[in-house]
ROSE-4610 file (N, C-alpha, C; in Angstrom, 1 decimal, always signed):
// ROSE-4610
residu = [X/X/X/X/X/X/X/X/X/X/X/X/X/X/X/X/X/X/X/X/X/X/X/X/X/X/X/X/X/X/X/X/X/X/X/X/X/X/X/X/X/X/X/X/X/X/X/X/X/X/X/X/X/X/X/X/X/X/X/X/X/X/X/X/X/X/X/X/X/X/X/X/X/X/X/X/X/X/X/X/X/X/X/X/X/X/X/X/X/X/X/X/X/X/X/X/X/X/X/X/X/X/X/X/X/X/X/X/X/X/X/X/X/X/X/X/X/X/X/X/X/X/X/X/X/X/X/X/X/X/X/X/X/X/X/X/X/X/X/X/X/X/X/X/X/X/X/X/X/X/X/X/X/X/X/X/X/X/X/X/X/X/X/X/X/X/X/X/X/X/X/X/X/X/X/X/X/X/X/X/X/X/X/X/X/X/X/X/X/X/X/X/X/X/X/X/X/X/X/X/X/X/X/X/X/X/X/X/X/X/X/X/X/X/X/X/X/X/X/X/X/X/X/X/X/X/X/X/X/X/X/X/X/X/X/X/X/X/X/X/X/X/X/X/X/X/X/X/X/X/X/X/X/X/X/X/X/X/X/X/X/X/X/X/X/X/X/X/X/X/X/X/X/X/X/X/X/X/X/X/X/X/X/X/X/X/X/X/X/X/X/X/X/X/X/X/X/X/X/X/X/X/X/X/X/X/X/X/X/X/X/X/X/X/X/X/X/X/X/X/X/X/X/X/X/X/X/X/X/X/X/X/X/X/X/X/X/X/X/X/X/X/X/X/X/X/X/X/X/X/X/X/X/X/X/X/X/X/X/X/X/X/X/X/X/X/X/X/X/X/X/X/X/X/X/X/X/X/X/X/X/X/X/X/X/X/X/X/X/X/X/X/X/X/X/X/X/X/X/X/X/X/X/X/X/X/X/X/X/X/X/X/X/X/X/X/X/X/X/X/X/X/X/X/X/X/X/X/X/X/X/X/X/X/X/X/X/X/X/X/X/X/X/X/X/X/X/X/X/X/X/X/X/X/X/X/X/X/X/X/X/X/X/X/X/X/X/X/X/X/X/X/X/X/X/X/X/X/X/X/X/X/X/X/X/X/X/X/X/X/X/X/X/X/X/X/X/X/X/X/X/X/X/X/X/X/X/X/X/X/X/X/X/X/X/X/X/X/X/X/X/X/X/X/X/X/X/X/X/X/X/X/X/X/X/X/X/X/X/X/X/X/X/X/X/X/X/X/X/X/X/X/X/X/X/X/X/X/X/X/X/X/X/X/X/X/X/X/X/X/X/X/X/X/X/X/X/X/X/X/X/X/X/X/X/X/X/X/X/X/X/X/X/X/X/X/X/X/X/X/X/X/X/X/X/X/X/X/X/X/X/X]
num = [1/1/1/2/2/2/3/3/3/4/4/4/5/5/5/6/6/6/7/7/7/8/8/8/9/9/9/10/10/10/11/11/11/12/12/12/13/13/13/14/14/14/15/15/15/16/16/16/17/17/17/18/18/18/19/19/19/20/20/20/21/21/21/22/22/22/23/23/23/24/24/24/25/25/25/26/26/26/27/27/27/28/28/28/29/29/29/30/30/30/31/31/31/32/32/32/33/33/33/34/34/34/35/35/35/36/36/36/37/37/37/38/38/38/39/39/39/40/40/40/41/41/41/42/42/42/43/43/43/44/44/44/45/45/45/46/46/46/47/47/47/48/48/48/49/49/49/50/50/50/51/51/51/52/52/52/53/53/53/54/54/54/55/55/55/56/56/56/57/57/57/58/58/58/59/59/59/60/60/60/61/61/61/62/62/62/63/63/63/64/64/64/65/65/65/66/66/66/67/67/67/68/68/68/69/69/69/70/70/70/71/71/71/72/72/72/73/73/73/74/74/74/75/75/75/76/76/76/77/77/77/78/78/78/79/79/79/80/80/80/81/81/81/82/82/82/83/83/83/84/84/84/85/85/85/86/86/86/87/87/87/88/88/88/89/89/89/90/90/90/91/91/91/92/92/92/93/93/93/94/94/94/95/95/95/96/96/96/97/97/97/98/98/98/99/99/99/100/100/100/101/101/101/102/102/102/103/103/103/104/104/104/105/105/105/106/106/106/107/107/107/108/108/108/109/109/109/110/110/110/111/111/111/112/112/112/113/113/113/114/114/114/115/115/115/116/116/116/117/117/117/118/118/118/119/119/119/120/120/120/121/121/121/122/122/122/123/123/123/124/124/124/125/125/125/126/126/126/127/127/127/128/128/128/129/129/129/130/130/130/131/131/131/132/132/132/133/133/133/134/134/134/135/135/135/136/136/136/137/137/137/138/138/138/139/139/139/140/140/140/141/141/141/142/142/142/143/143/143/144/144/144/145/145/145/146/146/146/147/147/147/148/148/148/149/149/149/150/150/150/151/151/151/152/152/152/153/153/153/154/154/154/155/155/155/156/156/156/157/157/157/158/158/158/159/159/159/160/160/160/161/161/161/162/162/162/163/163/163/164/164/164/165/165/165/166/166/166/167/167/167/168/168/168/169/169/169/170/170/170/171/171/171/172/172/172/173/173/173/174/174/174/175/175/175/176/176/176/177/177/177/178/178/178/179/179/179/180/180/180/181/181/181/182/182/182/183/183/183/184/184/184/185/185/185/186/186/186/187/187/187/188/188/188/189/189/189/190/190/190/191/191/191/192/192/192/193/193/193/194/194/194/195/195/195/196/196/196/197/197/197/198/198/198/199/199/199/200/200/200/201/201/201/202/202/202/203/203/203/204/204/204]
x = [-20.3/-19.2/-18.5/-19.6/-19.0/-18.2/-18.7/-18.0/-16.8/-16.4/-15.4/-14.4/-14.7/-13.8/-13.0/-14.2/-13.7/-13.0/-12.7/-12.3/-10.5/-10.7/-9.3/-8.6/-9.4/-8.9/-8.2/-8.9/-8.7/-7.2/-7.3/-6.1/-5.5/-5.2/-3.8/-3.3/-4.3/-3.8/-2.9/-3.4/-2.7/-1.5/-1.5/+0.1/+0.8/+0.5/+1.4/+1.9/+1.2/+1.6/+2.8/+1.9/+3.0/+4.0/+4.4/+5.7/+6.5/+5.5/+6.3/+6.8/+5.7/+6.0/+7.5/+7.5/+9.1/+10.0/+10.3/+12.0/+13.4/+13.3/+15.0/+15.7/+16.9/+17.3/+17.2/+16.5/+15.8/+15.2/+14.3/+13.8/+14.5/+15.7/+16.8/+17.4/+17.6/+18.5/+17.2/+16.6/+15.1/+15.3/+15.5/+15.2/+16.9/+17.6/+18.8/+18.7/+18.2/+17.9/+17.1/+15.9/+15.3/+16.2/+17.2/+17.8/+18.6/+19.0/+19.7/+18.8/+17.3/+16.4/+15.3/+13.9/+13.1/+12.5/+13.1/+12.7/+13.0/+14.3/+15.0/+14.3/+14.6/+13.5/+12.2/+11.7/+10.4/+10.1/+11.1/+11.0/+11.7/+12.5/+12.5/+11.8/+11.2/+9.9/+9.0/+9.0/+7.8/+8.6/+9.6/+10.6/+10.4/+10.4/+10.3/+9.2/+7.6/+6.2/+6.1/+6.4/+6.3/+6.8/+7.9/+8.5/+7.5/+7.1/+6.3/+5.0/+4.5/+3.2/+3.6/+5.3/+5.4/+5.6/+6.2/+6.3/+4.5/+3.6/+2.4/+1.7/+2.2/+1.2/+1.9/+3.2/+3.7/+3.0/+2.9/+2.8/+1.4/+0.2/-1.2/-1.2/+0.0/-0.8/+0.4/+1.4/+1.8/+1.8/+1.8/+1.3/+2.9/+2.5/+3.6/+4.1/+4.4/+5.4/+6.6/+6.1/+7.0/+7.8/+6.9/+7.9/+8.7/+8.1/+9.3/+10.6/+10.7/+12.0/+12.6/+11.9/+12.6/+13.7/+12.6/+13.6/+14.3/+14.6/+15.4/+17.2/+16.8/+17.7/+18.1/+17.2/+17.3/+18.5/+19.0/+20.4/+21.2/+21.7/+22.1/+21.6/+20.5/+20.0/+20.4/+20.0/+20.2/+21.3/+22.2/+23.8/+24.2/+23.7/+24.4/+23.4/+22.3/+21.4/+22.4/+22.4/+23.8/+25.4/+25.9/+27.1/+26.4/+25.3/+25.3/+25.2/+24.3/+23.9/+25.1/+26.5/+27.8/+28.2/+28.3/+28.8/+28.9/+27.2/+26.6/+26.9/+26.9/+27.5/+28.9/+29.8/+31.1/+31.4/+30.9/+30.9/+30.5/+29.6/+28.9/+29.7/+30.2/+31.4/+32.3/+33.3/+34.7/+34.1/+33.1/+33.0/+32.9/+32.9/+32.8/+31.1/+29.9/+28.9/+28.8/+30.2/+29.6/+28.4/+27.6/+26.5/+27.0/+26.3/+26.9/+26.9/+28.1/+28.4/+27.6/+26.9/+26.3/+25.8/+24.5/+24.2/+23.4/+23.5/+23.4/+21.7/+20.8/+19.5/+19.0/+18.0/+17.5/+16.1/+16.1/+15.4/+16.2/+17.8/+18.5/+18.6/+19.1/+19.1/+17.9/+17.1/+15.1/+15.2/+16.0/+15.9/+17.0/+18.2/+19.0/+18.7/+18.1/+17.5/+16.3/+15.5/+14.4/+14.9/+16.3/+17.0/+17.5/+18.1/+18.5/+18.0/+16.8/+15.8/+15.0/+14.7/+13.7/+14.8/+16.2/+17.5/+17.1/+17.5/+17.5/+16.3/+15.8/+14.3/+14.0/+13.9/+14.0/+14.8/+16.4/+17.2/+16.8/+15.6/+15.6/+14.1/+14.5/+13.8/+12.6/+12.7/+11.4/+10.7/+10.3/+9.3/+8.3/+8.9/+8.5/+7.5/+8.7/+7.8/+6.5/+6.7/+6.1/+4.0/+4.6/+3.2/+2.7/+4.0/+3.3/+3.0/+3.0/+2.7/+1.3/+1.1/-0.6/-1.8/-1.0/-1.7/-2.2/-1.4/-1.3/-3.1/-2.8/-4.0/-5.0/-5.3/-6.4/-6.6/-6.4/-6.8/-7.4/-9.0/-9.3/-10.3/-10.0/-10.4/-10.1/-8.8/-7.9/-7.8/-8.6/-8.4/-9.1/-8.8/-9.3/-9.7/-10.7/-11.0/-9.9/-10.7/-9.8/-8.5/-7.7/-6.6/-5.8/-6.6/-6.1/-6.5/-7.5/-7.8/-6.7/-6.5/-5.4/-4.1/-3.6/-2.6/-1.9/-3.2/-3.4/-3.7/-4.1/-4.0/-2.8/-2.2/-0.7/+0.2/-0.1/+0.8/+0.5/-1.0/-1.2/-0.9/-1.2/-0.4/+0.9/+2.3/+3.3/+3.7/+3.1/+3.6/+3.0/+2.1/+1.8/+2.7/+3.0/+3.9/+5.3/+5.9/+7.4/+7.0/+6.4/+6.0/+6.1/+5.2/+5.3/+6.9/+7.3/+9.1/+10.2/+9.5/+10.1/+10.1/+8.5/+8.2/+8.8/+8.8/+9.1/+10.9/+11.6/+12.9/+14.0/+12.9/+12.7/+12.1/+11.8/+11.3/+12.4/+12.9/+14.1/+15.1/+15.2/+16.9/+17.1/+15.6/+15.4/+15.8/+15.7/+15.6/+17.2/+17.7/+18.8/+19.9/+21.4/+22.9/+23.3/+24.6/+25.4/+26.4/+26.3/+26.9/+25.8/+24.7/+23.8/+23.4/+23.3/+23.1/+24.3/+25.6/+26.4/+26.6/+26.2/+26.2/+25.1/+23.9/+22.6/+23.0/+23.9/+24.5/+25.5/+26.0/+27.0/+25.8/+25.4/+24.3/+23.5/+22.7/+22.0/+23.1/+24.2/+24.9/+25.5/+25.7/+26.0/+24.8/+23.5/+22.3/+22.2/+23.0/+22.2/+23.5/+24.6/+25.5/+25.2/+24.5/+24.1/+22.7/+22.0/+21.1/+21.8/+22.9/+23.7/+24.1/+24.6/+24.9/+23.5/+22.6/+21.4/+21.0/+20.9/+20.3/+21.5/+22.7/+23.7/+23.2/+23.1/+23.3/+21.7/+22.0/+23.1/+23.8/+25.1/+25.7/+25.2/+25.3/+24.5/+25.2]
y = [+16.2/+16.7/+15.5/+14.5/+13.7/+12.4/+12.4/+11.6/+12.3/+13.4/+13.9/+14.0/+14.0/+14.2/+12.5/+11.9/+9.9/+10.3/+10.2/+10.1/+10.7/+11.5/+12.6/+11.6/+11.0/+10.4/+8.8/+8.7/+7.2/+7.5/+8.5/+8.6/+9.0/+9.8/+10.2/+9.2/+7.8/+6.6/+5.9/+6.0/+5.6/+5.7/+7.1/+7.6/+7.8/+8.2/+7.6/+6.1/+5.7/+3.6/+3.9/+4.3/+4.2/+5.1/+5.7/+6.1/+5.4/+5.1/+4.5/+3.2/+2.2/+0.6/+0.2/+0.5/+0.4/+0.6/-0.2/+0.4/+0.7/+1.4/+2.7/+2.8/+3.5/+3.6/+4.3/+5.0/+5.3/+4.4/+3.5/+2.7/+1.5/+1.2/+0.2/+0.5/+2.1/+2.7/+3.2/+3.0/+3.3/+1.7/+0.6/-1.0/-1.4/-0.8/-0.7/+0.4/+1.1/+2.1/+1.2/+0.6/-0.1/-1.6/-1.9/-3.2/-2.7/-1.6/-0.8/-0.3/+0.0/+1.0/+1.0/+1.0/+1.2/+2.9/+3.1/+4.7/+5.2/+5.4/+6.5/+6.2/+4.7/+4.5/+4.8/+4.9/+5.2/+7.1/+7.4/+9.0/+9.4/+8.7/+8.6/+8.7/+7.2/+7.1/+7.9/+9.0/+10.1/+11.2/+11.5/+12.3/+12.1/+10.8/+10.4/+10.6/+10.1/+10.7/+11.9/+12.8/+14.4/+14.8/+14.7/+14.5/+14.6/+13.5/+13.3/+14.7/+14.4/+15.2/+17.1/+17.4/+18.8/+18.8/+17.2/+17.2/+17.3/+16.8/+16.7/+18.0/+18.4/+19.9/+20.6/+20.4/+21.3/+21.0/+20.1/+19.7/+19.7/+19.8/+20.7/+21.8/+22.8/+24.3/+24.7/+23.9/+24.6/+23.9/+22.2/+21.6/+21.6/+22.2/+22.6/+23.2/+24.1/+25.4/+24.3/+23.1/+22.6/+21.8/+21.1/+20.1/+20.6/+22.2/+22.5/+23.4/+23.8/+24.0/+22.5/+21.8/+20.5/+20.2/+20.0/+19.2/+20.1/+21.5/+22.2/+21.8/+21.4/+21.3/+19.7/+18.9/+17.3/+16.3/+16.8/+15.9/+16.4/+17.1/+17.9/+17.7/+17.0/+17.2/+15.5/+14.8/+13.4/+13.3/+13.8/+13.9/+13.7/+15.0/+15.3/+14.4/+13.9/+12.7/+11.7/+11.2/+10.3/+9.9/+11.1/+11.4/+11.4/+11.5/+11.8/+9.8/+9.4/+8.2/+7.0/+7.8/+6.9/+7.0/+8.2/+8.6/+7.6/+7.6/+6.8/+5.1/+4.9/+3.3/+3.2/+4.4/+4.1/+4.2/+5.1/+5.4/+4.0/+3.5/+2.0/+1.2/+0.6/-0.4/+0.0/+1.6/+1.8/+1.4/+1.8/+1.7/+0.3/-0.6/-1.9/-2.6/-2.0/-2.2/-1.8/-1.0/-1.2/-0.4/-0.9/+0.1/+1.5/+2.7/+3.9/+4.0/+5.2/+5.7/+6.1/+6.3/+6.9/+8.3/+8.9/+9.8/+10.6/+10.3/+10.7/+10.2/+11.3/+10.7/+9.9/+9.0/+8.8/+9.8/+10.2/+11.7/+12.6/+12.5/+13.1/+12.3/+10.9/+10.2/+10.1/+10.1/+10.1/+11.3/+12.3/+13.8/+14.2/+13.6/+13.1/+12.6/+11.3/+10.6/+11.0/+12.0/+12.5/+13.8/+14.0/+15.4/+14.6/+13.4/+12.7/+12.4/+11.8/+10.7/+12.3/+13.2/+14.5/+14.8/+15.1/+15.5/+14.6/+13.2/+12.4/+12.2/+12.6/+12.5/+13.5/+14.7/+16.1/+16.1/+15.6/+15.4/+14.4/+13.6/+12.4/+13.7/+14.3/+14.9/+14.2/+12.5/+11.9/+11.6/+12.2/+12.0/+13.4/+14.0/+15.5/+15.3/+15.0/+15.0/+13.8/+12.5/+11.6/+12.3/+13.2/+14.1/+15.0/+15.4/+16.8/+15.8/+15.1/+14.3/+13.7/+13.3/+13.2/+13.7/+14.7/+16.1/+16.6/+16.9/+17.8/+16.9/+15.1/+14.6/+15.0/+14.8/+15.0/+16.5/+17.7/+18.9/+19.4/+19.9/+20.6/+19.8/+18.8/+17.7/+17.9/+18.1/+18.7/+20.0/+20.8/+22.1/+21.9/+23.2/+23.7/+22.3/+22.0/+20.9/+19.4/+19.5/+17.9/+17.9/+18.9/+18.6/+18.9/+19.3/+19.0/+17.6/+16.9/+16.0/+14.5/+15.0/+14.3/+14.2/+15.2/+15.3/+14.7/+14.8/+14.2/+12.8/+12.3/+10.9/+10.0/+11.3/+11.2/+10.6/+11.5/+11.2/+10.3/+9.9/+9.1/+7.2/+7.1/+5.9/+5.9/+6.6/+6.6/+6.6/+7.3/+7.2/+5.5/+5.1/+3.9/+2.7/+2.9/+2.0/+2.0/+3.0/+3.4/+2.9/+2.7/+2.7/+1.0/+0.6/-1.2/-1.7/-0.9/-0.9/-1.2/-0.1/+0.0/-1.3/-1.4/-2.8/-4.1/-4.2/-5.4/-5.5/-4.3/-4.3/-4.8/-3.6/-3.9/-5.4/-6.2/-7.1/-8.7/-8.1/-8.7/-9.0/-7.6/-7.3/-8.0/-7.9/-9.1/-10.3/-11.4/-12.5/-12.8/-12.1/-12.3/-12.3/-12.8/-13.2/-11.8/-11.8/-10.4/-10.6/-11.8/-12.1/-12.1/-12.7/-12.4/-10.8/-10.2/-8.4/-7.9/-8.5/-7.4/-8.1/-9.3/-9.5/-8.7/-8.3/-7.8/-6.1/-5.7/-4.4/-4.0/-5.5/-5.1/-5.1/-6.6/-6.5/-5.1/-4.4/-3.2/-2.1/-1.7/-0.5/-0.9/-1.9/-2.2/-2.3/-2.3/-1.9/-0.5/+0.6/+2.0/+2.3/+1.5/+2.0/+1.6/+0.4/+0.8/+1.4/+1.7/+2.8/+4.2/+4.6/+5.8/+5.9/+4.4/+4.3/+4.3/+3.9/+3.9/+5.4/+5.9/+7.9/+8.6/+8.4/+9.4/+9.4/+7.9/+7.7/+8.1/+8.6/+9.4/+10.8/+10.9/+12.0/+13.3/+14.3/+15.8/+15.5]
z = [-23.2/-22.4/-21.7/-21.1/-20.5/-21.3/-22.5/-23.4/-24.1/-24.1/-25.0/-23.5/-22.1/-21.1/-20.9/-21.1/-21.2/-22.0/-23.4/-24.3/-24.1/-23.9/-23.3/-22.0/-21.2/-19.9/-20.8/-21.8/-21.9/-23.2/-23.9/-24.8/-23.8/-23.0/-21.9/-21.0/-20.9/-20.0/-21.5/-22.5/-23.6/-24.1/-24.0/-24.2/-23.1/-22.0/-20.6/-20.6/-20.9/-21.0/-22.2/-23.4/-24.8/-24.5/-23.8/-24.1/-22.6/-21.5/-21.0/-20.4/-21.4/-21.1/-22.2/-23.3/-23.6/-23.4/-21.8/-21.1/-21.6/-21.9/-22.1/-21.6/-21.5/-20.6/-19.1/-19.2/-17.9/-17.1/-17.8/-17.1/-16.7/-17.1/-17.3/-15.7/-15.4/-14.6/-13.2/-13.9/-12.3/-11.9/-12.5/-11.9/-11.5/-11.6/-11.0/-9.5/-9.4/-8.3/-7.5/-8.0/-7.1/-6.5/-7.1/-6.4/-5.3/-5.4/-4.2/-3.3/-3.4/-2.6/-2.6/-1.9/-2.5/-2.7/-1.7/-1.4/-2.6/-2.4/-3.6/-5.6/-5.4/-6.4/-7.2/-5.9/-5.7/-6.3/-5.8/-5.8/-7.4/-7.6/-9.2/-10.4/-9.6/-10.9/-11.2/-9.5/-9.6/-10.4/-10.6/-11.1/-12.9/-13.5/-14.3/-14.7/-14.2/-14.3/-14.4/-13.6/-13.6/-14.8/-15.4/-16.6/-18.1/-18.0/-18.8/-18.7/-17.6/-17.2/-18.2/-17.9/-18.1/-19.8/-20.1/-21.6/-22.2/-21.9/-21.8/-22.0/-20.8/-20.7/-22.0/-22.5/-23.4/-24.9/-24.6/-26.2/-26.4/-25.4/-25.5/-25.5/-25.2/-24.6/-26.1/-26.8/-28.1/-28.8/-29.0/-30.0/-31.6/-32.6/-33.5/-33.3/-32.6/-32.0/-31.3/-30.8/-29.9/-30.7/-31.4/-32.7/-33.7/-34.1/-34.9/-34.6/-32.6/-31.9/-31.5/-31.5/-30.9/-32.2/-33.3/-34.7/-35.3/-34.6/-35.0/-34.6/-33.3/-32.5/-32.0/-33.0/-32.2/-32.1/-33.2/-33.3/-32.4/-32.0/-30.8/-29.6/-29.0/-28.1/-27.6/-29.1/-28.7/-28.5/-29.2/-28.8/-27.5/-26.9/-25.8/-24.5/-24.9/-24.2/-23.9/-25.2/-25.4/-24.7/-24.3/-24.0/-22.3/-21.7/-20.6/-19.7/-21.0/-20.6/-20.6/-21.7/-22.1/-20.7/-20.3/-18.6/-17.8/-17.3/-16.4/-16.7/-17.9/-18.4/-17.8/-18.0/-17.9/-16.3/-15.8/-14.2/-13.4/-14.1/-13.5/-13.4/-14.6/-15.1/-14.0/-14.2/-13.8/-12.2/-11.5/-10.0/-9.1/-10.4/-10.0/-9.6/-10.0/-9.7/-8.2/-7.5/-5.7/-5.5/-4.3/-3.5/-3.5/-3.9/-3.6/-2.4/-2.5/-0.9/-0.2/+1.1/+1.9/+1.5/+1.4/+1.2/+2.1/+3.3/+4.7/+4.8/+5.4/+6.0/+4.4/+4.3/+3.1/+2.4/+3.2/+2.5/+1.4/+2.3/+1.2/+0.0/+0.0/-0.7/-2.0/-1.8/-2.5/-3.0/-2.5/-3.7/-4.6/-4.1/-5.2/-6.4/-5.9/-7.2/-7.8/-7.4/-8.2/-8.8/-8.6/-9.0/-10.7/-10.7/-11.6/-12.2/-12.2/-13.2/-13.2/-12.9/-13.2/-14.9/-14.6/-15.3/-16.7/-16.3/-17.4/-18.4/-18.0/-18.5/-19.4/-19.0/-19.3/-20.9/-20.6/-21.8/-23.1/-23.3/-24.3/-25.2/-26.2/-26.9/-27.6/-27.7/-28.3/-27.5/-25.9/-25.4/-25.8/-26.0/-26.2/-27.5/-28.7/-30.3/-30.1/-29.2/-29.2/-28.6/-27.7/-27.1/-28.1/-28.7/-29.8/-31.0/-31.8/-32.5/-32.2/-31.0/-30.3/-30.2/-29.8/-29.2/-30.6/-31.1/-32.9/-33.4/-33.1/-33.8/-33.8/-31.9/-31.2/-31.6/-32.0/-32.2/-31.4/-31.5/-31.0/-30.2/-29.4/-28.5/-27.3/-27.3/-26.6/-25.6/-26.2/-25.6/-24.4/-23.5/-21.7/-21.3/-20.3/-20.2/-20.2/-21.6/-22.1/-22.0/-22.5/-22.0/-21.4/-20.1/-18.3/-18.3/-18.8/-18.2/-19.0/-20.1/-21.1/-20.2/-19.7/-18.9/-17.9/-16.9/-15.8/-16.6/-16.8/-17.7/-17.8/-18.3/-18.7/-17.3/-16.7/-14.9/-14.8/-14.5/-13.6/-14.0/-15.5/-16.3/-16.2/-16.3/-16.2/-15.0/-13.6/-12.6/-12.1/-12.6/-11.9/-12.5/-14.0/-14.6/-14.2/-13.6/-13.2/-11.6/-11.1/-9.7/-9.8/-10.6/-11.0/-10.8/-12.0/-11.9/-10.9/-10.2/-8.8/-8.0/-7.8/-6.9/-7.7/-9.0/-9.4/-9.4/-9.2/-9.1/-7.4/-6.5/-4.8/-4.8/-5.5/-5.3/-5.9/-6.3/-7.2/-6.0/-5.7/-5.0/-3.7/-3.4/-2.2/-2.1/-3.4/-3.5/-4.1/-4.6/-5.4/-4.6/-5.1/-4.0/-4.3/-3.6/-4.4/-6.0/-6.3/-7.3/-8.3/-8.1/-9.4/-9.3/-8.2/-8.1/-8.6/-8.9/-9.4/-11.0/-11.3/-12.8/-13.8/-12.5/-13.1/-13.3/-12.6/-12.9/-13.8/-14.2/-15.4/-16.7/-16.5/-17.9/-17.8/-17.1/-16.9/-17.6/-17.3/-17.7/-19.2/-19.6/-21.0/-21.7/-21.3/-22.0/-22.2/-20.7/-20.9/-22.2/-22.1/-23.2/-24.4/-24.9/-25.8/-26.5/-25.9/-25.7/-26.1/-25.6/-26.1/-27.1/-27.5/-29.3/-29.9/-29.7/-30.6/-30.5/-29.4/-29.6/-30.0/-29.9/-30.8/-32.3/-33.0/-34.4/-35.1/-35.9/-36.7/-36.2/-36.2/-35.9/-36.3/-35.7/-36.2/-37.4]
């Protein structure tokens, strides 16, 4: 028991890492959040973790059921992924890279952005097939037990790697002028843009 619970803990630190050490656009746009904040940042990346954790529990508790509504509907989903992420590139650019406006106490601010990065997250459908794909392997490894404990794996790798993010971004914004911080904002939003071209293509 105690070796099939390891086992479950050490694949869900696995795929919390693997889906979230190759920064995307999300992650591109959490290390821009952190050169403006650390708070709001911070509350992101847990936005972003949690994300994962609900993609997680889905793809244990239905496994195929999940992957074959998702690829019903995927080209459509990256689509509209796509068009939200063009947005946010273009919004960036047209605003001039300025500090956002005031968003009153920073409490307010920290739930904003875990309202957003929860949103953005939610919308990119290959975190989803990437779990059910996993899950599907591990079978019946998985079940009661194991995979709460796969899960929670899941969080706790992603929220510590997005958390890294944060600090190494808050840690940046410190050191840097406002001219290399607003060159770092142009380069950042013409990465999440083309990130939008890469998940549109191929068109439905």
């Amino acid at each position: 028991m105690t070796d099939s619970l390891t086992t479950a803990a050490l694949a869900g630190a696995a795929a919390g890492l693997g889906v979230a050490v190759p920064v995307g656009a999300v992650g591109v746009l959490l290390l821009q959040e952190s050169l403006r904040g650390r708070r709001a940042a911070a509350a992101g990346a847990c936005a972003v973790a949690g994300v994962d954790l609900l993609y997680a529990c889905a793809a244990v508790l239905l496994g195929p059921h999940l992957s074959g509504a998702l690829a019903d509907g995927e080209a459509w989903v990256r689509l509209g992924a796509a068009l939200v992420l063009a947005v946010i590139a273009v919004r960036g650019v047209l605003a001039g890279v300025r500090p956002p406006a005031s968003e009153g106490s920073p409490a307010a601010g920290a739930r904003r952005t875990f309202v957003r990065f929860a949103g953005l997250t939610l919308v990119n459908p290959t975190t989803a097939l990437y779990f059910t794909a996993l899950t599907t392997g591990q079978g019946r490894a998985l079940e009661q037990t194991g995979g709460l404990v796969f899960v929670l794996a899941v969080f706790a790798a992603s929220l510590v790697w997005q958390q890294l993010l944060v600090a190494a971004g808050s840690l940046a914004g410190a050191r840097i002028g406002d001219r290399a911080r607003s060159w770092t904002f142009r380069v950042g939003y013409g990465i999440v843009a083309a990130y939008a071209v890469r998940l549109a293509l191929p068109l439905p």
